[in-house]
Each structure stands twice: as structure tokens, then as C-alpha cells.
C-alpha positions in Angstrom: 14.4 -26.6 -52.4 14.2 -29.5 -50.2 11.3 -30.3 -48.2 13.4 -30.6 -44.8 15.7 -27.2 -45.9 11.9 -25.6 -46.1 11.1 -27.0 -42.9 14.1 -25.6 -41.6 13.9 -22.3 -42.7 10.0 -22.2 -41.3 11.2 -23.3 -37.8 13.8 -20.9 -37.6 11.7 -17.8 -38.8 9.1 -19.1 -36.1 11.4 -19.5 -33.5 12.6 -15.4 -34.3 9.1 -14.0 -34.3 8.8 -15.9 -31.3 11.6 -15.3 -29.4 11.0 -11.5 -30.6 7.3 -11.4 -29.5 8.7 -12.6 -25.8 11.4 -10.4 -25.5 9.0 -7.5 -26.5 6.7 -9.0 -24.1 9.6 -9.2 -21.8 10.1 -5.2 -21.8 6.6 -3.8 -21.9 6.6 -6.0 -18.5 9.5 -4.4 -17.4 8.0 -1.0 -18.6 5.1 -1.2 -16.3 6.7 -2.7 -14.0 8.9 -0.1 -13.0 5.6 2.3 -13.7 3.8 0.6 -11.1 6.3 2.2 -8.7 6.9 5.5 -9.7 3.8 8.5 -8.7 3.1 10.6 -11.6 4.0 14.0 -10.5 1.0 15.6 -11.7 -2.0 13.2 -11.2 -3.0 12.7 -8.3 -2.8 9.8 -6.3 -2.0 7.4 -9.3 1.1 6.1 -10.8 2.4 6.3 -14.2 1.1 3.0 -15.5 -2.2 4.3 -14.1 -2.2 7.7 -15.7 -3.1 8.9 -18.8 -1.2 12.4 -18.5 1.2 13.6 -21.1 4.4 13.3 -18.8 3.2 9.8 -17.5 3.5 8.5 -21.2 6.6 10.6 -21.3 7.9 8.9 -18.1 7.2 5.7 -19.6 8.8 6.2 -22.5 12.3 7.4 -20.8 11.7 3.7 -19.0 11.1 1.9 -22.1 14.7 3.7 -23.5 17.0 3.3 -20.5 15.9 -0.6 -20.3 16.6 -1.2 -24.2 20.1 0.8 -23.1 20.5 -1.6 -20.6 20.5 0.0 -17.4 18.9 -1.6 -14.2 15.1 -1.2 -12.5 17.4 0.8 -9.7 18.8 2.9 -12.0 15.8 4.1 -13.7 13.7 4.6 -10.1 16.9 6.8 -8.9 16.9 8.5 -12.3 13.1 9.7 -11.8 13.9 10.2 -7.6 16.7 12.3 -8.6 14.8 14.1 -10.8 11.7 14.2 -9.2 12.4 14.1 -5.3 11.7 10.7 -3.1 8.1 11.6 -3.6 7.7 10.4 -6.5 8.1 6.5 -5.0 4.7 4.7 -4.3 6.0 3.5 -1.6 8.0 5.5 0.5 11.6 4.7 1.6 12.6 2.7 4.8 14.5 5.5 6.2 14.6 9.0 7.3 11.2 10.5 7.3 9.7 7.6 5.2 10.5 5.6 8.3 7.9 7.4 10.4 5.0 6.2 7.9 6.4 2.5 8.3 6.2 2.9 11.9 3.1 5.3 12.4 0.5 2.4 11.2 2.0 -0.5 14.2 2.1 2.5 16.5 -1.3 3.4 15.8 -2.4 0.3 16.0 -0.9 -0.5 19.3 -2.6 2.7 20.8 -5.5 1.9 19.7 -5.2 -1.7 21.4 -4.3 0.2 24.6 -7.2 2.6 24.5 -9.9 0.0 23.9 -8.5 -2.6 26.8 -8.6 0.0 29.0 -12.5 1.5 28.3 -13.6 -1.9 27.1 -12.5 -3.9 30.2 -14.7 -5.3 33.2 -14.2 -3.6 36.2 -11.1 -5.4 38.7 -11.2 -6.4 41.8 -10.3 -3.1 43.2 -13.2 -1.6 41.3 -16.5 -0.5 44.0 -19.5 -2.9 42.9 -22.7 -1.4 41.8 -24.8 -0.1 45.2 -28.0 -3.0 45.3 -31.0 -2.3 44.7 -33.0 -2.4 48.3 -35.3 -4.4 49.8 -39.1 -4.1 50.2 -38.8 -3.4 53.8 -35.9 -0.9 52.9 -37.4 0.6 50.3 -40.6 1.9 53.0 -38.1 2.6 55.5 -36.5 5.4 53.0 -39.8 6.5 51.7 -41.1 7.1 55.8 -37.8 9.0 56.2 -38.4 11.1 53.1 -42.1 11.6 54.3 -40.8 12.8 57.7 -38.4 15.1 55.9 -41.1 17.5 54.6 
């Protein structure tokens, strides 16, 4: 064979393992991706790309099938909501009930603003000033009046 046929033949089996090794790449991405947004159902508190469980690899591995089938990241995530309730989202939806937990944390954090101006404040003008402390002089006058108390 020809040197430049060779050369030719090396270039394009590089550019297929390449282009192979990045479209692999490409999926396991995708894979944990998607993962990253899903809750396992059984671990607490940690998503499938976190957990070790058996139906977190099993999860995965439906994702990793329905992408090579060609279906979309929103087909997949309503695949596992269907399945699995909207509890299964990391984070929840931006309607219904999952509204309130958008909204609680800026309400919360408004009433707390409130409640601190109004205990942290300095006293208005309206507000009586501290009675002085008296005088000397005063300060006999009130013990002679005590003293003729008793």
C-alpha cells in the first residue's frame, strides 16, 4: 500500500474512535445529567447520580436507553414523574403546591426583615426618653423624704 492510502486509513480510524469516544462521552453527560435532577425514591435526600441503590443504577440505566432511543431530557423526567409522582424532582415545580416552597423562602425572608426593624430600631420621636438620673441636691431631697417616711 501507499504511504498516503496508509495515512488515510489511520486518520479515518482515528477520527471514528474519536468521534465515538465523544459521543459516548456525550451520553454518559446526558445520563447524569438528567440524574442530577431526579430524587432516588429510596435514598434519602440524594439523587440518582448520587446514590448507590439498586433502583438508582436501575433509573439510570432506563435514562441511558430512552436517550440512545432518542427521546428528549423532558420526556425521560416526565417518564420517572409519571411513574414516580412530582416528588421525585430535585427541584420542585413552579406551580401548584411547589409554588408555595418558591414563595415561602422571599416571604420568610421578608418577615424576618419586618420583625428585626421593628425590635432592632431606635426609639422615635414619639417614644418617652429615659427618666434622668437626679441631681446631688435631688438625690438628698428623696433620701430626707424616704427618712421621714418611716
Amino acid at each position: 500500500m501507499n504511504r498516503a492510502v496508509r495515512f488515510g486509513i489511520a486518520l479515518l480510524v482515528a477520527a471514528f474512535v474519536a468521534a465515538s469516544a465523544v459521543a459516548a462521552t456525550s451520553v454518559e453527560d446526558q445520563v447524569y445529567a438528567i440524574a442530577r435532577e431526579l430524587m432516588c425514591p429510596v435514598c434519602a435526600g440524594q439523587t440518582i447520580a448520587e446514590s448507590s441503590s439498586t433502583l438508582a443504577v436501575q433509573m439510570r440505566q432506563i435514562i441511558r436507553e430512552r436517550l440512545q432511543q432518542g427521546q428528549t431530557r423532558e420526556e425521560i423526567i416526565a417518564h420517572f414523574v409519571g411513574q414516580f409522582g412530582d416528588h421525585v424532582l430535585a427541584t420542585p415545580p413552579r406551580r401548584g403546591a411547589g409554588l408555595l416552597i418558591w414563595l415561602a423562602l422571599p416571604a420568610a425572608l421578608c418577615v424576618g426583615l419586618a420583625v428585626l426593624h421593628r425590635f432592632v430600631r431606635r426609639p422615635h420621636d414619639g417614644a418617652r426618653p429615659a427618666p434622668p438620673y437626679p441631681t446631688p441636691r435631688e438625690a438628698e431631697q428623696i433620701a430626707r423624704e424616704l427618712r421621714e417616711m418611716d
